[in-house]
ZADOZA-404408 format. One line per field, with one value per residue (C-alpha): residue number from 0; residue in one letter; z negated, x negated, y negated. Coordinates in Angstrom, 2 decimals. Each point is the difference from the previous one (the first is absolute). Example, Ala and Ser with C-alpha at 12.3 -4.5 7.8 and 13.67 -1.06 7.14 Angstrom:
<sites>
nr = (0|1)
rest = (A|S)
pz = (-7.80|0.66)
px = (-12.30|-1.37)
py = (4.50|-3.44)
</sites>
This chain:
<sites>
nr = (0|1|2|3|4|5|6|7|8|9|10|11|12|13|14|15|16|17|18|19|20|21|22|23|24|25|26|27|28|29|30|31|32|33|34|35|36|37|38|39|40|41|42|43|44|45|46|47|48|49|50|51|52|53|54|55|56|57|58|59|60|61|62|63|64|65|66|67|68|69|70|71|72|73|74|75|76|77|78|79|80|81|82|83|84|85|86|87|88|89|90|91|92|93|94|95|96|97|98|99|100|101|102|103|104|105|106|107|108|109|110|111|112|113|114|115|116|117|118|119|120|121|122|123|124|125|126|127|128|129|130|131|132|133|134|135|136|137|138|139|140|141|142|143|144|145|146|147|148|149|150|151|152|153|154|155|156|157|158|159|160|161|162|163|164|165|166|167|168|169|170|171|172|173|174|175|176|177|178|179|180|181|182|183|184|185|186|187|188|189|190|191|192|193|194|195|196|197|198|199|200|201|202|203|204|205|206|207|208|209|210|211|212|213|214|215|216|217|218|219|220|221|222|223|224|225|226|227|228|229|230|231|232|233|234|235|236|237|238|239|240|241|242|243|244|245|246|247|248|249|250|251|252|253|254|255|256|257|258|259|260|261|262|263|264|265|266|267|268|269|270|271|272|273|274|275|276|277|278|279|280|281|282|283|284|285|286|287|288|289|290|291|292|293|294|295|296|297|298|299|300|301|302|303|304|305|306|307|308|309|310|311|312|313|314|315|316|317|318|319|320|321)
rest = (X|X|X|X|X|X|X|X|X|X|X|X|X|X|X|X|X|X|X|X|X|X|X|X|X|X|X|X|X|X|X|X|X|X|X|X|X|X|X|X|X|X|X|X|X|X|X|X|X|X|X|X|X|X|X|X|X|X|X|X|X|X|X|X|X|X|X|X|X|X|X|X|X|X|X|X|X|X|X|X|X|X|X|X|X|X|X|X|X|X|X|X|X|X|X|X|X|X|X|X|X|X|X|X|X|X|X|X|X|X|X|X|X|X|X|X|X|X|X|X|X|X|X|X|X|X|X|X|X|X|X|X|X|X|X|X|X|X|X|X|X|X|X|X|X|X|X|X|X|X|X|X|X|X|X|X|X|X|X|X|X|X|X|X|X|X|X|X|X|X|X|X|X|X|X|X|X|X|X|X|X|X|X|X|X|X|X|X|X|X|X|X|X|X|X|X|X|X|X|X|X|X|X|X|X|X|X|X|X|X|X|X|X|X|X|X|X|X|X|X|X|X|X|X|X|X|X|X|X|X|X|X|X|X|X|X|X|X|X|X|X|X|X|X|X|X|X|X|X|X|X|X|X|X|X|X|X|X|X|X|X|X|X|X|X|X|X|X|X|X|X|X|X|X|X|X|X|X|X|X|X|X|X|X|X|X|X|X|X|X|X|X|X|X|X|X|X|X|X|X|X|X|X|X|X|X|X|X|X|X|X|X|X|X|X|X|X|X|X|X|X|X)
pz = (-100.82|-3.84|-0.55|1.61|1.48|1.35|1.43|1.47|1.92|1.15|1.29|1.66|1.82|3.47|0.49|2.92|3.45|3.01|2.59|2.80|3.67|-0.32|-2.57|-0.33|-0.31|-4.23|-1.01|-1.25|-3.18|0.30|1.51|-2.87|-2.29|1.53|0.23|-3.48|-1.08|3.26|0.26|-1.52|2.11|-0.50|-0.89|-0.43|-3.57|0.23|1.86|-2.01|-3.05|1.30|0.58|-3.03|-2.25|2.29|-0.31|-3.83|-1.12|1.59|-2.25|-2.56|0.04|-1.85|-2.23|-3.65|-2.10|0.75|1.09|4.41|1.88|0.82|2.72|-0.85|2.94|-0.32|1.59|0.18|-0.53|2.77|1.80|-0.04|-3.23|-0.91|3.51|0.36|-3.85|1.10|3.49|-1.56|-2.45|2.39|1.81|-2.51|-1.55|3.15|1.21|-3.73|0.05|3.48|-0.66|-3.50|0.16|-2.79|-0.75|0.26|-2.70|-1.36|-1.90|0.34|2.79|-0.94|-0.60|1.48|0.58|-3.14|0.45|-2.41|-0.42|-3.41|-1.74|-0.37|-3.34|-0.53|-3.02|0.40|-1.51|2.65|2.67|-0.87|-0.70|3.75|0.46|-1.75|1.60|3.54|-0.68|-2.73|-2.77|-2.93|-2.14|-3.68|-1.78|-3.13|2.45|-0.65|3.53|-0.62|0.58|2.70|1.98|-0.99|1.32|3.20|0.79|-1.29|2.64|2.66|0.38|-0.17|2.69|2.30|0.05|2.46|0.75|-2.24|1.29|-2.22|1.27|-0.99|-1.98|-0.15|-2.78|-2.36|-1.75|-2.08|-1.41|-2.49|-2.77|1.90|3.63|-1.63|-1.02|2.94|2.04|-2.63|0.66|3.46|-0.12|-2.38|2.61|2.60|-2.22|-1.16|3.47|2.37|2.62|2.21|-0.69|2.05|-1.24|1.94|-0.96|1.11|0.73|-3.15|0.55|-1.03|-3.50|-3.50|1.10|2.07|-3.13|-3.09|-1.17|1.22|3.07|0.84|-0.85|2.34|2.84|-0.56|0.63|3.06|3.40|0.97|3.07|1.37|1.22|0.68|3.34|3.03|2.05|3.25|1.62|-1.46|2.40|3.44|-1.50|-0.53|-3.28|-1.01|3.63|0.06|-2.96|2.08|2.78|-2.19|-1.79|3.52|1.17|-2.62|-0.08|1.12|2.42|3.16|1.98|-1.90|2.35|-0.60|-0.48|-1.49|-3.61|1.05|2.00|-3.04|-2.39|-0.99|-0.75|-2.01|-1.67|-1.00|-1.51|-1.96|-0.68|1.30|-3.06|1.23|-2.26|1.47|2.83|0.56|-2.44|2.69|2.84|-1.48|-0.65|3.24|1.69|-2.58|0.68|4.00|-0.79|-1.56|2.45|2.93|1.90|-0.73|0.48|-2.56|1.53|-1.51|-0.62|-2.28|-1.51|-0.72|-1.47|-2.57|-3.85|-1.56|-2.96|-2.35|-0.23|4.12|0.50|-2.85|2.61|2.98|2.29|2.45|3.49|3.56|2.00|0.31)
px = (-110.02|0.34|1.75|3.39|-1.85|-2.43|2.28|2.13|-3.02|-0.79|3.51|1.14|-3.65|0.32|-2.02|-2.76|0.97|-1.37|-0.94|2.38|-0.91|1.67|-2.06|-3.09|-3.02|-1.33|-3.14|-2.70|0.88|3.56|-0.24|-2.77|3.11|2.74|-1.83|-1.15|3.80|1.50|3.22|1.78|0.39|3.66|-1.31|2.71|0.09|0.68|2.77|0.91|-0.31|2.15|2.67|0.43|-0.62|3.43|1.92|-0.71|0.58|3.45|0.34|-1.23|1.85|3.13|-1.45|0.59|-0.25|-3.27|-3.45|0.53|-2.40|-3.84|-2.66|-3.73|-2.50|-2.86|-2.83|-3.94|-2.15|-0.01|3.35|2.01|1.72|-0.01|0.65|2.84|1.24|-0.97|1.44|3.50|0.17|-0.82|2.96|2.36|-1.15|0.61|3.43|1.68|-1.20|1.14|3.61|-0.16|-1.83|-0.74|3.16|-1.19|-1.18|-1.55|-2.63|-0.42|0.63|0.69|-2.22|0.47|-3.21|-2.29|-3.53|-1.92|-3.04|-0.81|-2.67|-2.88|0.19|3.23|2.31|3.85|-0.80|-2.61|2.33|3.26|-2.53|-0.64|3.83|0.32|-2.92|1.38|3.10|-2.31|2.36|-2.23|-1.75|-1.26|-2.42|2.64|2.64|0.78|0.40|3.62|0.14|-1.96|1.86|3.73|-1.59|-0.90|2.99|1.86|-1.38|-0.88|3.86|0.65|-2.64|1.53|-2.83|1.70|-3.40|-3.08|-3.19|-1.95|-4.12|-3.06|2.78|-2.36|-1.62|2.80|-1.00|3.60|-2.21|-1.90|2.52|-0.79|0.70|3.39|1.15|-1.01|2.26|2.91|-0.36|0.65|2.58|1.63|-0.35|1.73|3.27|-0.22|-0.85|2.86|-3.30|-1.06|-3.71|-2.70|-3.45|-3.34|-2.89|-2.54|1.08|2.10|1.34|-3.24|-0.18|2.34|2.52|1.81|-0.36|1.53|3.63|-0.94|-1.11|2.78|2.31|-2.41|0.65|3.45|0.70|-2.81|-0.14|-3.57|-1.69|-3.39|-2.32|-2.76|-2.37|1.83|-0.43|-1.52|2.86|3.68|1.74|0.03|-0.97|-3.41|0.92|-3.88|-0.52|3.31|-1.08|-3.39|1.67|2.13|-3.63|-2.02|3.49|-0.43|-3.64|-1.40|-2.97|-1.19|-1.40|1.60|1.05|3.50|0.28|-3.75|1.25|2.76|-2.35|-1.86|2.74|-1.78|-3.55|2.36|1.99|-3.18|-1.56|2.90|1.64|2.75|0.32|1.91|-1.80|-3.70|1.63|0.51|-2.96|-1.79|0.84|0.67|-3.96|-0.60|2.31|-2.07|-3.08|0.79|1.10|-3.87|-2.04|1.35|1.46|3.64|1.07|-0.34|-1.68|-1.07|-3.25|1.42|2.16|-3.09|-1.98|2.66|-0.03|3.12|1.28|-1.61|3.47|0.04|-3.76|0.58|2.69|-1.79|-1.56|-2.77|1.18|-1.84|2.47|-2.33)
py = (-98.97|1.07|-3.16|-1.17|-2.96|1.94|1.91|-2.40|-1.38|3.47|0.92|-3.69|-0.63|0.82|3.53|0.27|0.11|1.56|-2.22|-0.68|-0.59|-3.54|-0.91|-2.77|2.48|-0.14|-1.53|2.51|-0.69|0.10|3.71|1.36|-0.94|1.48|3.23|0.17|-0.61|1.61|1.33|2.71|3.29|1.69|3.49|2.79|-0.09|-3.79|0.46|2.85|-1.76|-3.17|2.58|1.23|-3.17|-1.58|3.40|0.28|-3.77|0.23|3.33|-1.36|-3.19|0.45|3.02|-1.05|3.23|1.98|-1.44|-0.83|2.54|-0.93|0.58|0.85|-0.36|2.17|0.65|0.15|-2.71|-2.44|1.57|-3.64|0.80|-3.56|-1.73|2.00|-1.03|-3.62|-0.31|1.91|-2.82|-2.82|0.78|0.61|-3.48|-2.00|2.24|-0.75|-4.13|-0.18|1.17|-1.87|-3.04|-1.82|-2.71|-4.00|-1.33|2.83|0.25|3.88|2.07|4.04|2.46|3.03|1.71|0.54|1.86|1.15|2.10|2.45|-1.46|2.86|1.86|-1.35|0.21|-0.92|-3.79|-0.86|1.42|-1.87|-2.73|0.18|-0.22|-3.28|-1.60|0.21|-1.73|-2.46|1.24|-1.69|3.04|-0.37|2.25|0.24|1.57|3.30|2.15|0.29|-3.87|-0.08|2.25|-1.04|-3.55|1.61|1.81|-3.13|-2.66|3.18|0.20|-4.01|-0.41|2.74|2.28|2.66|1.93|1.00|0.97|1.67|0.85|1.94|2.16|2.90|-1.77|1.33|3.56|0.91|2.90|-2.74|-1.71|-3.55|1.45|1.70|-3.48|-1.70|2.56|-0.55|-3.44|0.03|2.52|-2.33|-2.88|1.93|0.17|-3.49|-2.02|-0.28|0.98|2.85|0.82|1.46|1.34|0.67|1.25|2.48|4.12|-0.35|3.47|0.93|-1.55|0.02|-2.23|2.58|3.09|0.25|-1.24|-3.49|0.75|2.17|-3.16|-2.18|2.69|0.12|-3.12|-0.86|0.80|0.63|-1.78|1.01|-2.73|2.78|0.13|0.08|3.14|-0.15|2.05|0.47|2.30|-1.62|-3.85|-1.42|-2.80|-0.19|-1.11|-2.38|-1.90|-0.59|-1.31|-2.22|-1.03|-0.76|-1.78|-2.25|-0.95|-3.87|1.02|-1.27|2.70|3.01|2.71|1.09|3.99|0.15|0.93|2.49|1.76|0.58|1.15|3.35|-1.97|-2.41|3.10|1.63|-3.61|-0.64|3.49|-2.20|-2.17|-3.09|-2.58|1.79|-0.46|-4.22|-0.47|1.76|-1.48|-3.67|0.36|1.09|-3.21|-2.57|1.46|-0.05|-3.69|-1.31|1.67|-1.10|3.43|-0.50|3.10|3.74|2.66|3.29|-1.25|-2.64|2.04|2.98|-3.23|-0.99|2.08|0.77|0.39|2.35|2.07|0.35|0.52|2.80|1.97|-0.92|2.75|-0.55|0.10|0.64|-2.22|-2.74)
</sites>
């Protein structure tokens, strides 16, 4: 998805979907796949997140003098930083070629969605490299980074590029002389690209980017939102167990009793330290695994039988509810 192609393909093919009580039943096969792609939950920061992106690209949209303001998503490892980022841009993607499809004839439709992740160790050259090779801008080793990156705002603005995702952007340290540049860089792409930009990475409160004078201009201009672990309780609402009753909706088994996983919201809290990305991984296991032996259904003696991630297994606690 580090190419506009790539991306294309990712944001016009139809997503998974749930089965509905009209439909054929799926072939073995055909249900394996749809629960190792499965769907995408909307988790509170993904709704969050879609709220701001709209509210601060219509901002942003007529701002000509100063850079247009910018959302980071942070988070732990494994919190949905990047299906949120993903899911965000999906719909932007198809909302903007829906109301602007491309004219007849041709040969290029716009652009308006570029994603692109910081290279590790990188230096502001590989990073606007990165730039260039999503929209296939052609690159030479004799170019300077100057031309590189007046190339990349030049044909970012002809495509339409209206949104910039920008990943793994914990990877930056502006405390080294290459991290500094790198963070000049992209400061210097928020005042050249006609674009509003949004960063993720992981609990990047907690590293360089957010000290010093460049991190205070980074905060400055950012709203901040937090893809961490969902609480079990917030107030009088249960969201940890919501988002497993939207999971077990969604899930393509024969014999699976509905209410099982609910029930066992605190087990799953305590598994996962309700990490949303432990969370499916988890229980899409548990659905394939219930799938090739035969039992259709996820019990809590599938789910005891199935090893997480290192990170979750790390924060996990025993527990006598068995």
């Amino acid at each position: 998805m580090t190419t506009w192609q790539g991306w294309h393909r990712f944001a016009t093919t139809n997503p998974p979907t749930p089965p509905q009580p009209d439909d054929p039943p799926r072939s073995r096969d055909e249900r394996l796949a749809y629960h190792s792609a499965f769907v995408t939950i909307r988790t509170p920061a993904i709704s969050k997140l879609a709220t701001q992106v709209r509210t601060l690209m219509i901002l942003g949209r007529h701002q000509q003098t100063t850079a247009r303001p910018s959302l980071i998503v942070t988070g732990p490892a494994a919190a949905g930083k990047t299906t949120a980022l993903l899911n965000v841009g999906r719909a932007c993607h198809l909302a903007h070629t829906r109301k602007n499809p491309a004219p007849p004839g041709s040969a290029h439709a716009t652009a308006p969605v570029a994603y692109v992740l910081v290279p590790p160790g990188a230096t502001a050259k590989t990073l606007i490299t990165e730039f260039a090779r999503y929209l296939g801008i052609p690159v030479t080793t004799r170019m300077t980074q100057t031309q590189i990156t007046d190339a990349v705002c030049h044909t970012y603005t002809q495509a339409g590029v209206q949104l910039v995702l920008i990943d793994e952007i914990h990877r930056l340290n502006p405390r080294t002389t290459t991290g500094a540049q790198t963070a000049d860089l992209i400061k210097d792409l928020t005042e050249r690209l006609p674009a509003t930009f949004v960063y993720a990475g992981i609990s990047i409160t907690d590293t360089p980017l957010f000290t010093g004078t460049r991190g205070a201009q980074l905060a400055g201009r950012a709203t901040l939102i937090d893809c961490g672990p969902l609480p079990a309780r917030h107030g009088t609402r249960q969201p940890f167990r919501d988002v497993i009753t939207d999971i077990e909706n969604a899930l393509d088994l024969h014999h699976h009793k509905p209410g099982t996983l609910p029930r066992h919201a605190p087990y799953l809290h305590q598994r996962t330290a309700g990490r949303i990305g432990s969370l499916t991984r988890l229980i899409r296991q548990a659905a394939i695994t219930a799938i090739t032996d035969g039992t259709e259904r996820i019990t809590k003696t599938t789910l005891d039988a199935i090893r997480l991630d290192h990170l979750a297994e790390q924060h996990a606690r025993p527990t006598r509810n068995r």
